[in-house]
PQR file with spaces between the fields and no chain letter, atoms N, CA, C, O and H, PARSE charges and radii, in Angstrom:
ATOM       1  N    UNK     1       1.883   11.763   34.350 -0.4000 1.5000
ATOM       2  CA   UNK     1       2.501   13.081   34.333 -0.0000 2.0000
ATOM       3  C    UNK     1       1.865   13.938   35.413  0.5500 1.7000
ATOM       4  O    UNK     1       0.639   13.906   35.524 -0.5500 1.4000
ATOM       5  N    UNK     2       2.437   14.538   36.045 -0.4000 1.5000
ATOM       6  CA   UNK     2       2.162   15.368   37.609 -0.0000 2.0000
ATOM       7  C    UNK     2       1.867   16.386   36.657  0.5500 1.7000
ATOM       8  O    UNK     2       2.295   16.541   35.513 -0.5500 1.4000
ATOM       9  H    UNK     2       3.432   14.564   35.954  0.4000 1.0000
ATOM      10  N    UNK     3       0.681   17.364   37.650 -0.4000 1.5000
ATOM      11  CA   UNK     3       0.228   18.301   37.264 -0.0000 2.0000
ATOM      12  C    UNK     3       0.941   19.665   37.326  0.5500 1.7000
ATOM      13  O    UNK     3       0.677   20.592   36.559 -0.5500 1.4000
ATOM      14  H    UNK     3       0.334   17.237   38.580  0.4000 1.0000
ATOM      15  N    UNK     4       1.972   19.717   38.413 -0.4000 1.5000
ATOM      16  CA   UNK     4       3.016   20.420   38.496 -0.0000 2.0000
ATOM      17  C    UNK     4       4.733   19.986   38.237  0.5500 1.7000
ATOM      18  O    UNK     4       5.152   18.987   38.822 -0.5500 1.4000
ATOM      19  H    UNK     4       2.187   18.965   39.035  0.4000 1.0000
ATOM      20  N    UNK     5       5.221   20.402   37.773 -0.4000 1.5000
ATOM      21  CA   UNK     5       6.513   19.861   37.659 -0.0000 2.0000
ATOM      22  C    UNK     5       7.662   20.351   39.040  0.5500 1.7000
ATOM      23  O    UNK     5       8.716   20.978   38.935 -0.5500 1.4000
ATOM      24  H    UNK     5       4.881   21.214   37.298  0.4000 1.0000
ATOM      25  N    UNK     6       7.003   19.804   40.300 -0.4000 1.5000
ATOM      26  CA   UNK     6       7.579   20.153   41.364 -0.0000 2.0000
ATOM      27  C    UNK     6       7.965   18.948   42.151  0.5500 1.7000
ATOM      28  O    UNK     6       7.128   18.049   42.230 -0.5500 1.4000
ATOM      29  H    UNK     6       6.147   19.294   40.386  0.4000 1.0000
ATOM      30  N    UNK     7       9.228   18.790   42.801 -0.4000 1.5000
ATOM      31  CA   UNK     7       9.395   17.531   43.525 -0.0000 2.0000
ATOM      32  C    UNK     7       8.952   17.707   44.987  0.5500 1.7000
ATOM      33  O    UNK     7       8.914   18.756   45.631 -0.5500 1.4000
ATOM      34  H    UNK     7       9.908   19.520   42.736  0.4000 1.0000
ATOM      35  N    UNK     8       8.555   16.197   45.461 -0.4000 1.5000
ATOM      36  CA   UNK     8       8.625   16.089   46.957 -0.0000 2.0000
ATOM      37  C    UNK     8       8.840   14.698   46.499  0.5500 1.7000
ATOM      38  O    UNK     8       8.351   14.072   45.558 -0.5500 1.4000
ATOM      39  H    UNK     8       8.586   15.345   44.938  0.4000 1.0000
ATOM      40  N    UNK     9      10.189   14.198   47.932 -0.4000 1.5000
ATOM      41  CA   UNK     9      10.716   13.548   48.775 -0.0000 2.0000
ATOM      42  C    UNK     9      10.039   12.545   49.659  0.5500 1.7000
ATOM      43  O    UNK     9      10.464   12.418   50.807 -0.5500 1.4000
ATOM      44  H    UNK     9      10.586   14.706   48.696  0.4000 1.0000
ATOM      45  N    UNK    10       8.878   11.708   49.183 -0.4000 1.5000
ATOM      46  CA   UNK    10       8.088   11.075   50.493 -0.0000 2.0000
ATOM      47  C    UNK    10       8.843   10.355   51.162  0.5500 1.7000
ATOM      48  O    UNK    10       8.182    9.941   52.115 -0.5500 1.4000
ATOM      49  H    UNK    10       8.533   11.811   48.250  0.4000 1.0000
ATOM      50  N    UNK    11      10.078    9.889   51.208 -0.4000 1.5000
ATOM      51  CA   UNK    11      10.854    9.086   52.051 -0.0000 2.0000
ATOM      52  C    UNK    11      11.543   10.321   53.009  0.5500 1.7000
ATOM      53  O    UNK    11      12.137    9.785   53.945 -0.5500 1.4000
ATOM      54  H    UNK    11      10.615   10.226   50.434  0.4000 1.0000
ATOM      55  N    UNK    12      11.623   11.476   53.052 -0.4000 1.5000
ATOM      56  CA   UNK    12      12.316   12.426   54.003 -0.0000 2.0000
ATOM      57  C    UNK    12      11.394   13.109   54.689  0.5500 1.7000
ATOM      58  O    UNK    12      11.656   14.081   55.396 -0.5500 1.4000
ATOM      59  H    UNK    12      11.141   11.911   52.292  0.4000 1.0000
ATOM      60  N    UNK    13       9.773   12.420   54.434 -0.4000 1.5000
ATOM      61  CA   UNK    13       8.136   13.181   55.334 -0.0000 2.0000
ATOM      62  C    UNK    13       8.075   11.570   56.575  0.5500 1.7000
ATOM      63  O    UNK    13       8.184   10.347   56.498 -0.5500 1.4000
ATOM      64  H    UNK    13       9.560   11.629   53.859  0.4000 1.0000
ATOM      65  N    UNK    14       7.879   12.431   57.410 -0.4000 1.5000
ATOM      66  CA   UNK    14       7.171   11.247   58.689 -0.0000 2.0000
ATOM      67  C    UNK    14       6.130   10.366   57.432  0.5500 1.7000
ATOM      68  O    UNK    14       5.889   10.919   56.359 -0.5500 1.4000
ATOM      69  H    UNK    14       7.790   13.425   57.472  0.4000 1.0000
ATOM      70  N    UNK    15       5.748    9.376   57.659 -0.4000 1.5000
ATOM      71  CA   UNK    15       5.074    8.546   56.647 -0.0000 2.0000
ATOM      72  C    UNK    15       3.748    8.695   56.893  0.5500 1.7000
ATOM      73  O    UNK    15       3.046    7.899   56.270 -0.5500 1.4000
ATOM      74  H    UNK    15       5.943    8.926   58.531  0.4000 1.0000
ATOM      75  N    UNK    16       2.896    9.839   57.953 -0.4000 1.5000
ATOM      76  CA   UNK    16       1.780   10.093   58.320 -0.0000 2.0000
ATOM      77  C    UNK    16       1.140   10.190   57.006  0.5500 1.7000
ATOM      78  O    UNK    16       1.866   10.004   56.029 -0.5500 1.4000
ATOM      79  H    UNK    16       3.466   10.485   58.459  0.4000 1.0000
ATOM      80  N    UNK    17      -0.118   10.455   56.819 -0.4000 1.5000
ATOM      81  CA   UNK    17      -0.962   11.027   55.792 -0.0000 2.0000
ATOM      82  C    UNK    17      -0.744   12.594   55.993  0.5500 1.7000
ATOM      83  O    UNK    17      -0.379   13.393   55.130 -0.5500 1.4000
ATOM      84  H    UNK    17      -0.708   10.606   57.612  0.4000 1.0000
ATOM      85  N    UNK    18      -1.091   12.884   57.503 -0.4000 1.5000
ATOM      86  CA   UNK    18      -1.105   14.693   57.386 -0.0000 2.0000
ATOM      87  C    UNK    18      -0.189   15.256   56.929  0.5500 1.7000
ATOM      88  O    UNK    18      -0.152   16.186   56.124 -0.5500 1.4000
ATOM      89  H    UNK    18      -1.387   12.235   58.204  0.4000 1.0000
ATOM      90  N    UNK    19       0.857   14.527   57.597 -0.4000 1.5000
ATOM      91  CA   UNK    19       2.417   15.352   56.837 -0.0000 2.0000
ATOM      92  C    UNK    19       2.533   14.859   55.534  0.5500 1.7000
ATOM      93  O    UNK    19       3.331   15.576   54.931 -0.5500 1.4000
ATOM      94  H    UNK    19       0.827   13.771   58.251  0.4000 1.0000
ATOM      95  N    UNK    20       2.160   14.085   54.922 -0.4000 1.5000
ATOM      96  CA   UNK    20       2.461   13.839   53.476 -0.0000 2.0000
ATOM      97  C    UNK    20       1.395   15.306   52.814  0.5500 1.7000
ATOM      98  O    UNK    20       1.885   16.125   52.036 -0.5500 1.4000
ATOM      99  H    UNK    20       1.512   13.503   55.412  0.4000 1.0000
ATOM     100  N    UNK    21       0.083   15.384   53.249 -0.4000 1.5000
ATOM     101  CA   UNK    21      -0.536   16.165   52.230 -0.0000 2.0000
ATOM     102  C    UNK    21       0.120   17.507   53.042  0.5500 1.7000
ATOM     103  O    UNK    21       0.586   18.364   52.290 -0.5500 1.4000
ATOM     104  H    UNK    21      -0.315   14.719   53.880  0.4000 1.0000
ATOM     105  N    UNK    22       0.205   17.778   54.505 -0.4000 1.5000
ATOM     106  CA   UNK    22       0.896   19.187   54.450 -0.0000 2.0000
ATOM     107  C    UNK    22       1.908   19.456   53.838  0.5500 1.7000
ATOM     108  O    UNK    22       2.079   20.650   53.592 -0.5500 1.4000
ATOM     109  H    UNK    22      -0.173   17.082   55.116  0.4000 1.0000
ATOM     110  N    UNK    23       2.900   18.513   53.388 -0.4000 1.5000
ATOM     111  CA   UNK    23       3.945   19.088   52.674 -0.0000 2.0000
ATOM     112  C    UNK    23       3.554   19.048   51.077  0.5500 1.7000
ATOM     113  O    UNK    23       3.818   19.969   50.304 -0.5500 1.4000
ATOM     114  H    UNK    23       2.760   17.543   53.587  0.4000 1.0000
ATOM     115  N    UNK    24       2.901   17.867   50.719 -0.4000 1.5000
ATOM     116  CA   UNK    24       1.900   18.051   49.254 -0.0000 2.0000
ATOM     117  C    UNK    24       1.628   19.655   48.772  0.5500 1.7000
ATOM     118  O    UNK    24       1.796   20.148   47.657 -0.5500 1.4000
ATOM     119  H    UNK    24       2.686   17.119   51.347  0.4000 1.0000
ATOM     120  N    UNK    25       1.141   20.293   50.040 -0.4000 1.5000
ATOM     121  CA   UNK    25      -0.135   21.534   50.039 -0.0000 2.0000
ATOM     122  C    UNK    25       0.911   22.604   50.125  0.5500 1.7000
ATOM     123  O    UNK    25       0.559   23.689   49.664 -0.5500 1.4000
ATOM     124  H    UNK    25       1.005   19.892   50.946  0.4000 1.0000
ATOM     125  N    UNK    26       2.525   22.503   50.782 -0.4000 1.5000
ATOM     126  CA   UNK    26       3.300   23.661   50.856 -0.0000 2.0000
ATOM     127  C    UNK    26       4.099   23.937   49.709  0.5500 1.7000
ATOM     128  O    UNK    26       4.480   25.085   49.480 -0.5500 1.4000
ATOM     129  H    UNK    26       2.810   21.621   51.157  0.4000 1.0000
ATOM     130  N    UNK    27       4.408   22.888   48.903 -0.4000 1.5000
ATOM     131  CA   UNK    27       4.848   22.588   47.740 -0.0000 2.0000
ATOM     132  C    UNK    27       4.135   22.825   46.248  0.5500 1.7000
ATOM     133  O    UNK    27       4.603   23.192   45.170 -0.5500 1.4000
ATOM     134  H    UNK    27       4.099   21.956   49.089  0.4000 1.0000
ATOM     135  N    UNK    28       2.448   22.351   46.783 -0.4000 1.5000
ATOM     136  CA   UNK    28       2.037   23.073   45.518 -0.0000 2.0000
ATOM     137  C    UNK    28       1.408   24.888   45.843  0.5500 1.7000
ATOM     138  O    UNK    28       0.643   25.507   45.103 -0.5500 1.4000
ATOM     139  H    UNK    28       2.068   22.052   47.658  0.4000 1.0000
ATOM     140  N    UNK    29       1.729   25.151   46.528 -0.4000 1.5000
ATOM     141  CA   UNK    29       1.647   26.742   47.162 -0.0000 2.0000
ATOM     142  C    UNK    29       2.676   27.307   46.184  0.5500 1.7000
ATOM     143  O    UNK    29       2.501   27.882   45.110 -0.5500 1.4000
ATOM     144  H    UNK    29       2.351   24.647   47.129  0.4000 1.0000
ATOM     145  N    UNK    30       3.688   27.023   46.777 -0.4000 1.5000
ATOM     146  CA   UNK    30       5.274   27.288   46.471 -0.0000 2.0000
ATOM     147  C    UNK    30       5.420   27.179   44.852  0.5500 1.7000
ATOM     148  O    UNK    30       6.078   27.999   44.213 -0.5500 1.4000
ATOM     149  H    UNK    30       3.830   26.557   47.650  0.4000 1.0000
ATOM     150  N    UNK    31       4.761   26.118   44.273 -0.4000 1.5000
ATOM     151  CA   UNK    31       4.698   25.904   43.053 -0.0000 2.0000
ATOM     152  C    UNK    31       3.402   27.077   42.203  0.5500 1.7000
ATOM     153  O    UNK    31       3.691   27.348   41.037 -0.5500 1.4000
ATOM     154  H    UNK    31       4.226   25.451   44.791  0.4000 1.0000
ATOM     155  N    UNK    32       2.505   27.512   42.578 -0.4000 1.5000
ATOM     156  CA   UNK    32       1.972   28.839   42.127 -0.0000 2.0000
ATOM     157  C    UNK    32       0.000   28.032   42.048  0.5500 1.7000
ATOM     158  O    UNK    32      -0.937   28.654   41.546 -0.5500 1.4000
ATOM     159  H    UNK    32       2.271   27.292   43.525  0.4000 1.0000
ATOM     160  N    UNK    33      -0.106   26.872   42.559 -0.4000 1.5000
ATOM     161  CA   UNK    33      -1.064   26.425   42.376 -0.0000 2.0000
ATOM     162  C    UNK    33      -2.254   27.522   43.370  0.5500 1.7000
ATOM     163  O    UNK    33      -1.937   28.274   44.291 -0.5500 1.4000
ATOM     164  H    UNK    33       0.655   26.367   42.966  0.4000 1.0000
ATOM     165  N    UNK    34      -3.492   27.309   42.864 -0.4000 1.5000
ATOM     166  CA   UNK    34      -4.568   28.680   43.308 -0.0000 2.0000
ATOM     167  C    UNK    34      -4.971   28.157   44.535  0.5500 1.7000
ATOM     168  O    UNK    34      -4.521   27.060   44.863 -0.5500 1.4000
ATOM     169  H    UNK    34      -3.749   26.698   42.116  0.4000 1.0000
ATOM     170  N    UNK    35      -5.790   28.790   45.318 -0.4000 1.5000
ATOM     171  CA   UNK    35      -6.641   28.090   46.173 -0.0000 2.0000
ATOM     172  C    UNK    35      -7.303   26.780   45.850  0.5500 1.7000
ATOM     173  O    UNK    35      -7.117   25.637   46.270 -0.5500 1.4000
ATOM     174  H    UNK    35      -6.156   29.682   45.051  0.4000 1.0000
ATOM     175  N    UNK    36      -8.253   27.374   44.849 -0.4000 1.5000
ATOM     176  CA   UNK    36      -9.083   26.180   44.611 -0.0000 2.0000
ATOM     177  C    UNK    36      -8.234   24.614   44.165  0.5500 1.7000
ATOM     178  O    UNK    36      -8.447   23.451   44.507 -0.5500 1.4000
ATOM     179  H    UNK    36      -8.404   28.302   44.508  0.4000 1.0000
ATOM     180  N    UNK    37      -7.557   25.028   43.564 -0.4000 1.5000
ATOM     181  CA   UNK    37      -6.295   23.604   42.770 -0.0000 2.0000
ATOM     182  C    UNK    37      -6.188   23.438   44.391  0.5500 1.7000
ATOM     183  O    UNK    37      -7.104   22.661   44.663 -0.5500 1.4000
ATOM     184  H    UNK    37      -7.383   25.973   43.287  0.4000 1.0000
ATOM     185  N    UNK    38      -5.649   23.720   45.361 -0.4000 1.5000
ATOM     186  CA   UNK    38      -5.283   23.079   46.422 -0.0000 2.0000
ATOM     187  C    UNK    38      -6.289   22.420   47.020  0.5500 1.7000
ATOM     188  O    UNK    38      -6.117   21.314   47.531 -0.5500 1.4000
ATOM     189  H    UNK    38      -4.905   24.351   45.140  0.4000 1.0000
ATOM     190  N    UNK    39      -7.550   23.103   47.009 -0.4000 1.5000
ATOM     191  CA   UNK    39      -8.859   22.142   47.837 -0.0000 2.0000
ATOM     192  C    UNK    39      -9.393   20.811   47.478  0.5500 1.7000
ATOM     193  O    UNK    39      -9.830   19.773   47.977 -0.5500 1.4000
ATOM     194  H    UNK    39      -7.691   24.001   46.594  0.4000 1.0000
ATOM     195  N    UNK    40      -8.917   21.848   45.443 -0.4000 1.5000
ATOM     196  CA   UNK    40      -9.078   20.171   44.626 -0.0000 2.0000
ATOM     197  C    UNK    40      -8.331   18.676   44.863  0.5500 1.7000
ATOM     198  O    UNK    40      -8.750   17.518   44.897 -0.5500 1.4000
ATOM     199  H    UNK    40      -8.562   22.690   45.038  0.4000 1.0000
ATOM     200  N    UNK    41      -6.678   19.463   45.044 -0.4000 1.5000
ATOM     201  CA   UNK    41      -5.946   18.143   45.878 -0.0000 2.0000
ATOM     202  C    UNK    41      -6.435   17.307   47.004  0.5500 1.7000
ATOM     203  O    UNK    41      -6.852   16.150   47.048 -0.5500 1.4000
ATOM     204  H    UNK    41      -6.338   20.403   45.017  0.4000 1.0000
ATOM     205  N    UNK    42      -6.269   18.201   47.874 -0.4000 1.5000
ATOM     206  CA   UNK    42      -6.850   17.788   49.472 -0.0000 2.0000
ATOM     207  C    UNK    42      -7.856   16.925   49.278  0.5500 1.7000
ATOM     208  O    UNK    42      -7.909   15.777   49.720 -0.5500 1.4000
ATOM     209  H    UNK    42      -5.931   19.141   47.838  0.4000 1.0000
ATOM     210  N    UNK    43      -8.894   17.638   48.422 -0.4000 1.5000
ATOM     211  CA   UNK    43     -10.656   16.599   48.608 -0.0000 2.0000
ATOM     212  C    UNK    43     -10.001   15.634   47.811  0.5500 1.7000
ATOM     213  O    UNK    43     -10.085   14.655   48.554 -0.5500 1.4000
ATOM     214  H    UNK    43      -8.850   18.570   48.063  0.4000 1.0000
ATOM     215  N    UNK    44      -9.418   15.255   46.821 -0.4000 1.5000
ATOM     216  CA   UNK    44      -9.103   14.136   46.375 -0.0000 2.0000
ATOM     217  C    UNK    44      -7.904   13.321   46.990  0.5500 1.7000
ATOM     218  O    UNK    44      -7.824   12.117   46.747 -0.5500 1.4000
ATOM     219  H    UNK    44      -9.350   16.049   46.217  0.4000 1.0000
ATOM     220  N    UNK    45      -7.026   13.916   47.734 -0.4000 1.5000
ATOM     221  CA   UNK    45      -6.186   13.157   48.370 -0.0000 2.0000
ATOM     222  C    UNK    45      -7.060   12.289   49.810  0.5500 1.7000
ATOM     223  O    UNK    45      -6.611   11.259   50.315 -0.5500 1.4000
ATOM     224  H    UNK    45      -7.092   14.894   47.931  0.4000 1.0000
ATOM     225  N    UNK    46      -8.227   12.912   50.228 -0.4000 1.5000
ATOM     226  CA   UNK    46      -9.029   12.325   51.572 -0.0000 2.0000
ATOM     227  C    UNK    46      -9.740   11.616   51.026  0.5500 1.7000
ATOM     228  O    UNK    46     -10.591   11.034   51.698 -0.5500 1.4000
ATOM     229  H    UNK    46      -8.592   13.748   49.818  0.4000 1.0000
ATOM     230  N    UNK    47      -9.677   11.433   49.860 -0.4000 1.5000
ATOM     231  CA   UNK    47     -11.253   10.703   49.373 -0.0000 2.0000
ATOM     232  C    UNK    47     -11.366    9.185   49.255  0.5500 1.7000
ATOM     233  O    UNK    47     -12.335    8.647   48.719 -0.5500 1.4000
ATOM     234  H    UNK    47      -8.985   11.906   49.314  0.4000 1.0000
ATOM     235  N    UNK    48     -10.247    8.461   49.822 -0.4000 1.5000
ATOM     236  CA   UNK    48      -9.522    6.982   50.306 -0.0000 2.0000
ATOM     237  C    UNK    48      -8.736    6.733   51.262  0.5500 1.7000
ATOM     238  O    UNK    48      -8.711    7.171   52.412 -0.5500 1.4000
ATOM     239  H    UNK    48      -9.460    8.898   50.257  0.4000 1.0000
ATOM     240  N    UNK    49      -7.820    5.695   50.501 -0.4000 1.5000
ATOM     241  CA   UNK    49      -7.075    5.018   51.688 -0.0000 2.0000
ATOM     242  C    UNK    49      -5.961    5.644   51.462  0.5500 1.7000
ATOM     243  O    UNK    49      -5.964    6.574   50.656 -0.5500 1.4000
ATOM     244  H    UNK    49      -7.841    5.340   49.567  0.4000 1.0000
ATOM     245  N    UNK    50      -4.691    5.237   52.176 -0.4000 1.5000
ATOM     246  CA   UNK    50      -3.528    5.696   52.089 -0.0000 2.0000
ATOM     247  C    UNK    50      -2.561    5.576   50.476  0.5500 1.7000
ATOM     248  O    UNK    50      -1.838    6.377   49.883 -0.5500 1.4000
ATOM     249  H    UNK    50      -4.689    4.481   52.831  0.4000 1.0000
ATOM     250  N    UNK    51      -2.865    4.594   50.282 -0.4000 1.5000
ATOM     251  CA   UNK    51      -2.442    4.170   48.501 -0.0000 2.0000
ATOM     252  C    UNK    51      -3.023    5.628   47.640  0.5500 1.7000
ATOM     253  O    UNK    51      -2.424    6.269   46.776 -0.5500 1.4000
ATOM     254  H    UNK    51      -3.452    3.943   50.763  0.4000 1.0000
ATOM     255  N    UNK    52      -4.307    5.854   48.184 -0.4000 1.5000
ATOM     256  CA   UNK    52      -4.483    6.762   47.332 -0.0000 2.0000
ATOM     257  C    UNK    52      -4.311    7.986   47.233  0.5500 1.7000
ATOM     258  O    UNK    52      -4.199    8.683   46.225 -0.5500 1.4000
ATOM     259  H    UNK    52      -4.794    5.333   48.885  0.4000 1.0000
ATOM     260  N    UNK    53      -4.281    8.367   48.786 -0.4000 1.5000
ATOM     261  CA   UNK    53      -3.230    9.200   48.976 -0.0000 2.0000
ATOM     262  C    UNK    53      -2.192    9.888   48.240  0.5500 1.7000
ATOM     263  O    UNK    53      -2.113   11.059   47.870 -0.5500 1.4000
ATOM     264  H    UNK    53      -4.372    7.801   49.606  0.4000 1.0000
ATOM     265  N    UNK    54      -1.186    8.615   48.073 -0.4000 1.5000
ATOM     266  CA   UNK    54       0.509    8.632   47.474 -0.0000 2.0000
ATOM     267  C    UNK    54       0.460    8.887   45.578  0.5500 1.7000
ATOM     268  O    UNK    54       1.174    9.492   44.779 -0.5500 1.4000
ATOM     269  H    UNK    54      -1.250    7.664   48.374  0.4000 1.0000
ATOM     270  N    UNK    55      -1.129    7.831   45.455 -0.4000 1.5000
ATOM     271  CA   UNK    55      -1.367    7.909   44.264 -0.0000 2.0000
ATOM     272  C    UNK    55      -1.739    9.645   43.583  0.5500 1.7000
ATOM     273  O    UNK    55      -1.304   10.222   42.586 -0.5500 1.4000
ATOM     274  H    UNK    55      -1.709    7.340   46.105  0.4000 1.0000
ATOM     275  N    UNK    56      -2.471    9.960   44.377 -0.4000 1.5000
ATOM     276  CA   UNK    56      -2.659   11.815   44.273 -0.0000 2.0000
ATOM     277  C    UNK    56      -2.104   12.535   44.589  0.5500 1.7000
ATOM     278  O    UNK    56      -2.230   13.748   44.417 -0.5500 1.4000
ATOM     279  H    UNK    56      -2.825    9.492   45.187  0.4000 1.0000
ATOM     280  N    UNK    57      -1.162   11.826   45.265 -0.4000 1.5000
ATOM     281  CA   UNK    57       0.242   13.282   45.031 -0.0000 2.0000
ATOM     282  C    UNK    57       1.208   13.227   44.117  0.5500 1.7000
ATOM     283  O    UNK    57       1.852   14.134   43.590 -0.5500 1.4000
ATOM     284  H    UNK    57      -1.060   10.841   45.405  0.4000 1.0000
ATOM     285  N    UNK    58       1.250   11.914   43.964 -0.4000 1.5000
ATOM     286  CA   UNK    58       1.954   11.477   42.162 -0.0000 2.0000
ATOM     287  C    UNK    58       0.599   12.157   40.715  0.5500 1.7000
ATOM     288  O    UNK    58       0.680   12.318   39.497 -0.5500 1.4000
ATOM     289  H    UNK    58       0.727   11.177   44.392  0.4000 1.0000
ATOM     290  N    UNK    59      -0.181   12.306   41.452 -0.4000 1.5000
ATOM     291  CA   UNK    59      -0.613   13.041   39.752 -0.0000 2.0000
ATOM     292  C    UNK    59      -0.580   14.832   40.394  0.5500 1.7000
ATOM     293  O    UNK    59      -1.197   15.672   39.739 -0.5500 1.4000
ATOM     294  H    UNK    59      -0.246   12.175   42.441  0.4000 1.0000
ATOM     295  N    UNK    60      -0.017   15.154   41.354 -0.4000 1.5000
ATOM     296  CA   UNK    60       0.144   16.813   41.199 -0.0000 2.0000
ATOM     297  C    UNK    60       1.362   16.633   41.114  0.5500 1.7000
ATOM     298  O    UNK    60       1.907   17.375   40.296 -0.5500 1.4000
ATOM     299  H    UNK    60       0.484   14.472   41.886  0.4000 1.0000
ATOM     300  N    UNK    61       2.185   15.746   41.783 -0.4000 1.5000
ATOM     301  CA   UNK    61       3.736   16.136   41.984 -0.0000 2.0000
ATOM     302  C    UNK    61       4.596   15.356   41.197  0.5500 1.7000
ATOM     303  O    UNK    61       4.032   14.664   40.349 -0.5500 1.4000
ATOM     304  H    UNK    61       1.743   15.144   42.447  0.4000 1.0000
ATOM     305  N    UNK    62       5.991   15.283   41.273 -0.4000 1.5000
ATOM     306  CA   UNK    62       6.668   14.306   41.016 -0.0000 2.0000
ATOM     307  C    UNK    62       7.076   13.726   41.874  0.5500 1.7000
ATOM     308  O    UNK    62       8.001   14.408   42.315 -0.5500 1.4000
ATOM     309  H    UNK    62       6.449   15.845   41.961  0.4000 1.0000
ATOM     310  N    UNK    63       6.983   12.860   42.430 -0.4000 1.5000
ATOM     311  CA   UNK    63       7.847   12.218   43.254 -0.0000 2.0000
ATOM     312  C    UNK    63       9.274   11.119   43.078  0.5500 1.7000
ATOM     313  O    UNK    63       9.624   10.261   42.268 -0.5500 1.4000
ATOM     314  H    UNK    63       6.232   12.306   42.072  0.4000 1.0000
ATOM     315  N    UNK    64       9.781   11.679   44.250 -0.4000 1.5000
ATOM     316  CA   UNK    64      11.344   11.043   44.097 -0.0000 2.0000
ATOM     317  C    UNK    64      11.440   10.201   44.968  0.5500 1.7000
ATOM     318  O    UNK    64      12.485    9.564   45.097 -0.5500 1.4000
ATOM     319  H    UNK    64       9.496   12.376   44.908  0.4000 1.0000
């Protein structure tokens, strides 16, 4: 269960990492998340490989 009930699209993001978490980071903005919830993403979205990445934006987001 995502921590926000907000969608992103990873098949309509360039398949980069940056653009996956910049749009991750505009989405949970948009979604009302604080500063800190966002740093919390980020440091945990950098904190591996790319799998884990996708994997930490599936526990803030929903993905479609």
């Amino acid at each position: 269960m995502s921590k926000y009930y907000m969608e992103i699209d990873l098949s309509s993001i360039d398949g980069n990492a940056y653009a996956i978490m910049g749009a991750a980071q505009r989405i949970l903005k948009k979604a009302g998340a604080t500063p800190e919830e966002i740093d919390e993403y980020l440091k945990e979205s950098m904190s591996g490989d790319y799998e884990n990445l996708v994997a930490t934006v599936g526990k803030w987001l929903v993905v479609v």
